[in-house]
Wavefront OBJ file of the C-alpha trace (Angstrom):
o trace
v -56.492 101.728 -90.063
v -53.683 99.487 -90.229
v -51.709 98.508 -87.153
v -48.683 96.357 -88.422
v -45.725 95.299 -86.190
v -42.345 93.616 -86.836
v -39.637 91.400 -85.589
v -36.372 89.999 -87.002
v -33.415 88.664 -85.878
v -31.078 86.755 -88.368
v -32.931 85.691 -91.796
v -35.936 85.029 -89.881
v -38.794 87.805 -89.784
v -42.300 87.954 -88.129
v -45.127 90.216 -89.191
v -47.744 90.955 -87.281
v -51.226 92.703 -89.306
v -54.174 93.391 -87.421
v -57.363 95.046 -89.463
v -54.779 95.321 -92.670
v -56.725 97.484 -96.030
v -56.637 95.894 -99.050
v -53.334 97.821 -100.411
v -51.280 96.844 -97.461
v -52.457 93.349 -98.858
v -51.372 94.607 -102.258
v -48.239 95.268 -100.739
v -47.119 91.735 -99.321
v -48.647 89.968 -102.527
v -45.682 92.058 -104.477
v -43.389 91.387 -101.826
v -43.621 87.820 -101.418
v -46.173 86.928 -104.048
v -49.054 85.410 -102.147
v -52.238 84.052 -104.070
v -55.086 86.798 -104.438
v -57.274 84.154 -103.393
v -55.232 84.158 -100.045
v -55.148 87.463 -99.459
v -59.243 87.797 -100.188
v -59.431 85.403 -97.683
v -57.354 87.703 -95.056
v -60.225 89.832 -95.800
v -62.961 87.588 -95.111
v -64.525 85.355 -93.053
v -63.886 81.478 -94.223
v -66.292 79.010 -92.992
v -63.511 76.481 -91.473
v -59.855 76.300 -90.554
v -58.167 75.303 -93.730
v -54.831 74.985 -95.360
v -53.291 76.014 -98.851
v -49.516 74.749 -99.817
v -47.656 76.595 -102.542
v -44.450 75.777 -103.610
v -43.114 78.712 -101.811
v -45.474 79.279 -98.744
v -47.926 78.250 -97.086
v -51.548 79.416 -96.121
v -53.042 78.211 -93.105
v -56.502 79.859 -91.564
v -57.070 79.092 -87.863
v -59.809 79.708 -85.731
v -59.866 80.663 -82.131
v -62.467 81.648 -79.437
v -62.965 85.060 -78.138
v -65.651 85.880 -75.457
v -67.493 88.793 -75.563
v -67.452 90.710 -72.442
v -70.727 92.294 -72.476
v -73.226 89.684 -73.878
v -71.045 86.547 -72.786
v -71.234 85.281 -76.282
v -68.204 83.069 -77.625
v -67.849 84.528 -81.257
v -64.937 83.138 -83.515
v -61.879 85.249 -84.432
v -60.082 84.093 -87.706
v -56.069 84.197 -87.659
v -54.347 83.913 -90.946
v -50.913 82.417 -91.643
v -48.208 82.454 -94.171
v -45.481 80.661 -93.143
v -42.523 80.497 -95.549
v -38.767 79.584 -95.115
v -37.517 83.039 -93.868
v -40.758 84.600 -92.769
v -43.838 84.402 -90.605
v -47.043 86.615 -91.308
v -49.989 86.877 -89.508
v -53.065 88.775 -90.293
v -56.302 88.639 -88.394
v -59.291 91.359 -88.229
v -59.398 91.338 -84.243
v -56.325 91.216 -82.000
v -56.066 88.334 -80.538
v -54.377 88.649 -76.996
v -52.596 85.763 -77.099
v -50.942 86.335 -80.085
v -50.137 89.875 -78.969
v -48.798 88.548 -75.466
v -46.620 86.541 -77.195
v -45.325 88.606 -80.140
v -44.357 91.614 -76.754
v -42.484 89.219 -75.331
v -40.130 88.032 -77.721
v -40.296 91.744 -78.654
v -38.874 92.745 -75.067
v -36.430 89.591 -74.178
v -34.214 90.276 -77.392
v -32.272 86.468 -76.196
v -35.428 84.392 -76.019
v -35.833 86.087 -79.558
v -32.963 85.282 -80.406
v -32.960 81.533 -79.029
v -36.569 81.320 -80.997
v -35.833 82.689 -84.450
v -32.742 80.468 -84.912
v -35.013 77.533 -85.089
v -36.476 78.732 -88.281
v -40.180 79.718 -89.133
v -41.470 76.451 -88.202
v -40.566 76.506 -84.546
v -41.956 79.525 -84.370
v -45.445 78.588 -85.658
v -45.431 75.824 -83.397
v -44.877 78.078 -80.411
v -47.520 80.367 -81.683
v -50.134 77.668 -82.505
v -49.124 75.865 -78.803
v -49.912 79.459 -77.448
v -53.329 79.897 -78.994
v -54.739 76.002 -79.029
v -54.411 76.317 -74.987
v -57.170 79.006 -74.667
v -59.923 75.995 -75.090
v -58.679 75.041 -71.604
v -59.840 77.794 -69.990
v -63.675 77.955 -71.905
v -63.594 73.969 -71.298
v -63.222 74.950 -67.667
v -65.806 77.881 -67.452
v -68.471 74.971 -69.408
v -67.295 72.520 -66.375
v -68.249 75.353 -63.730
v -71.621 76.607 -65.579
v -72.712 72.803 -66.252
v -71.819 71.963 -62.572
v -74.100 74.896 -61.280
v -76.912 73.679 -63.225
v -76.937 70.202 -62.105
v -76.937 71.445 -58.418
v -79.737 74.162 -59.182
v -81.723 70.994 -61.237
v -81.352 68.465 -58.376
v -80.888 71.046 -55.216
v -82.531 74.349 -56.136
v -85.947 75.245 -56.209
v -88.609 72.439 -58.130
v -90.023 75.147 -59.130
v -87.302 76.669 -61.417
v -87.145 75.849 -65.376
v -83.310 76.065 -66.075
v -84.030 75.503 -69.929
v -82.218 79.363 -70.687
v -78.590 78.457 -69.073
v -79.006 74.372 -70.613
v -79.413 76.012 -74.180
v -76.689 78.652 -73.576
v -74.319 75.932 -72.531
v -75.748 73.753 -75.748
v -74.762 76.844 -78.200
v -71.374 77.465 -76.408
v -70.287 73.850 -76.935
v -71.435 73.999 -80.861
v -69.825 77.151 -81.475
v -66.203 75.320 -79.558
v -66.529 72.149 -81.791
v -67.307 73.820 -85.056
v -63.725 75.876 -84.465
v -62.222 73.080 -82.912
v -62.770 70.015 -84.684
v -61.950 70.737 -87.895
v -57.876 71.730 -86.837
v -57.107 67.939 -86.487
v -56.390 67.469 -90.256
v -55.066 70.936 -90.728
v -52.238 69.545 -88.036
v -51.122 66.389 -89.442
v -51.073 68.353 -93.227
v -48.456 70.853 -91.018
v -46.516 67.716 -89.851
v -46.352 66.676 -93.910
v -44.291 70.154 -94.305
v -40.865 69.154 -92.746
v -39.037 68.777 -95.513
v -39.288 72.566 -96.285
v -40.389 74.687 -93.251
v -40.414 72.419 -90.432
v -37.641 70.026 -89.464
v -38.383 66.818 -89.093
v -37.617 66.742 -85.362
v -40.235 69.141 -84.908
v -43.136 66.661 -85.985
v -42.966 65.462 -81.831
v -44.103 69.333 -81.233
v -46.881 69.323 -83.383
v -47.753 66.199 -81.999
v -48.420 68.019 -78.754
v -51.007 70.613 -80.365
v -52.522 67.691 -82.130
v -52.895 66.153 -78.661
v -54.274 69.304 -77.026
v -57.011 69.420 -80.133
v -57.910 65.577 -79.616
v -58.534 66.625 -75.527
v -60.361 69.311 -76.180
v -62.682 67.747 -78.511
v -62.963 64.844 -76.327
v -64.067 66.845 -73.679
v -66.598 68.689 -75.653
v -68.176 65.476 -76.626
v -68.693 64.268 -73.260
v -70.351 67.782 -72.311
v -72.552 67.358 -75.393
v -73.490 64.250 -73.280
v -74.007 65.555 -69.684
v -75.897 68.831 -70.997
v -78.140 66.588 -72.642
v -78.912 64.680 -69.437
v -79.506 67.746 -67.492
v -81.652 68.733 -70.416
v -83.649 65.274 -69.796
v -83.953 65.988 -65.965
v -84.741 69.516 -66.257
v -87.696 68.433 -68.487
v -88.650 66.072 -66.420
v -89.033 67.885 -63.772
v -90.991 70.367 -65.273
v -92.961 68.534 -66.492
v -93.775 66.745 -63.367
v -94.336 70.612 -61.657
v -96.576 71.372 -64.330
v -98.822 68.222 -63.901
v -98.802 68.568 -60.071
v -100.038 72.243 -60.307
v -102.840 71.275 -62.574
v -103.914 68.135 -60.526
v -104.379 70.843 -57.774
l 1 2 3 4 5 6 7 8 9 10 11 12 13 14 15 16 17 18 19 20 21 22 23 24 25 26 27 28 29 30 31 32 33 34 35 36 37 38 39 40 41 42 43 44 45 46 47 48 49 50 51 52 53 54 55 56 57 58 59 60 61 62 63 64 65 66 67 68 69 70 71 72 73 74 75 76 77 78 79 80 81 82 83 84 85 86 87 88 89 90 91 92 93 94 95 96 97 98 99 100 101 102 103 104 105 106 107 108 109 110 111 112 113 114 115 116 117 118 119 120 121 122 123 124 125 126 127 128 129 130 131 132 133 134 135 136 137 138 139 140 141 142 143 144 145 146 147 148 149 150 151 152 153 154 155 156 157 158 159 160 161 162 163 164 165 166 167 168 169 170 171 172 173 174 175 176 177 178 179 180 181 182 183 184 185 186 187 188 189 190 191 192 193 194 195 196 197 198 199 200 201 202 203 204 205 206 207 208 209 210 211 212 213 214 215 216 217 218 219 220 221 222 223 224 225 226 227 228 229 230 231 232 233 234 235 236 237 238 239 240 241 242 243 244 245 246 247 248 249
């Protein structure tokens, strides 16, 4: 089932395809002539954020975070991108809110459409990808609160608790962030190369931004590889030291 949604004002249009079948693929290959390969991959899942340039388009694959409400699981939602000089087109297999959020709006305030579209297909990717890189924030936060509750339970709690379950959920939330994360930093600077046909020069100062918000968000992640690996240290330790202490008595 298809769910496909559109907006245009002047040249500029935006497509929106969320769970597209292969012959709605079909479709926009004909109509703007997109590389099978491309379009497989709007099928697919790739194994990293990447990016394709064609002399007419280009593809970019993007990966964001999505938590799952009833395991608490961070799985990784892929959003695909052709950008071209009159066009927009995104395709992903599960809706990402932001993206929806965003697409409603301009949808609903016709003059901030109208303000946005003007600026060309560039701009508008930037807004997009400005929209969607700020969602780390908030799992970056929720690590901060989870990693903060351990270290009180470790050095406040009961001795007698192991807290080895919530460390290695933490651990596996952190590797699934930096395996989405990291690998955007070179698929932003090859964006800032594409001025001279879909993004105007000026623009390179607003990438810079999202290129900014990737090297935080990284940075961040590496220092909570650090602290969760102290509080895995101490929470050994102290088991260990509650284990010997039981058997001495």
């Amino acid at each position: 089932m298809v769910s496909e949604t559109s907006l245009r004002s002047g040249p500029l249009a935006w497509k929106n395809l969320i769970k597209p079948e292969s012959q709605e693929l079909e479709i926009l290959k004909k109509e703007y002539g997109f590389h099978e390969l491309d379009l497989e991959d709007c099928l697919s899942k790739t194994e990293s954020p990447k990016i394709e340039e064609y002399k007419e388009y280009v593809f970019i694959v993007f990966h964001f975070p999505v938590r799952d409400s009833k395991n608490d699981h961070i799985s990784i939602v892929q959003l695909n991108v052709f950008i071209g000089q009159h066009y927009l087109i995104t395709v992903s297999d599960t809706p990402l809110k932001r993206v929806t959020d965003f697409f409603e709006n301009l949808k609903v305030k016709r003059g901030e459409r109208l303000s946005v579209f003007k600026k060309g297909s560039g701009y508008l990717l930037y807004l997009l990808m400005d929209e969607l890189f700020d969602v780390y924030n908030g799992y970056l936060l929720q690590l901060t609160r989870a990693m903060r509750e351990i270290e009180d339970d470790i050095f406040e709690g009961s001795i007698m608790k192991d807290r080895l379950y919530d460390i290695m959920m933490v651990k596996r939330q952190i590797i699934t962030l930096k395996r989405a994360i990291i690998p955007h930093t070179p698929i932003i600077l090859a964006i800032e190369r594409l001025h001279k046909r879909f993004i105007n020069k000026e623009l390179e100062l607003y990438f810079d931004d999202v290129a900014d918000k990737i090297t935080r968000a990284r940075n961040s992640l590496e220092s909570m590889t650090e602290t969760i690996g102290t509080l895995h240290e101490a929470n050994e330790a102290l088991t260990s030291h509650n284990t010997n202490r039981v058997m001495k008595i």
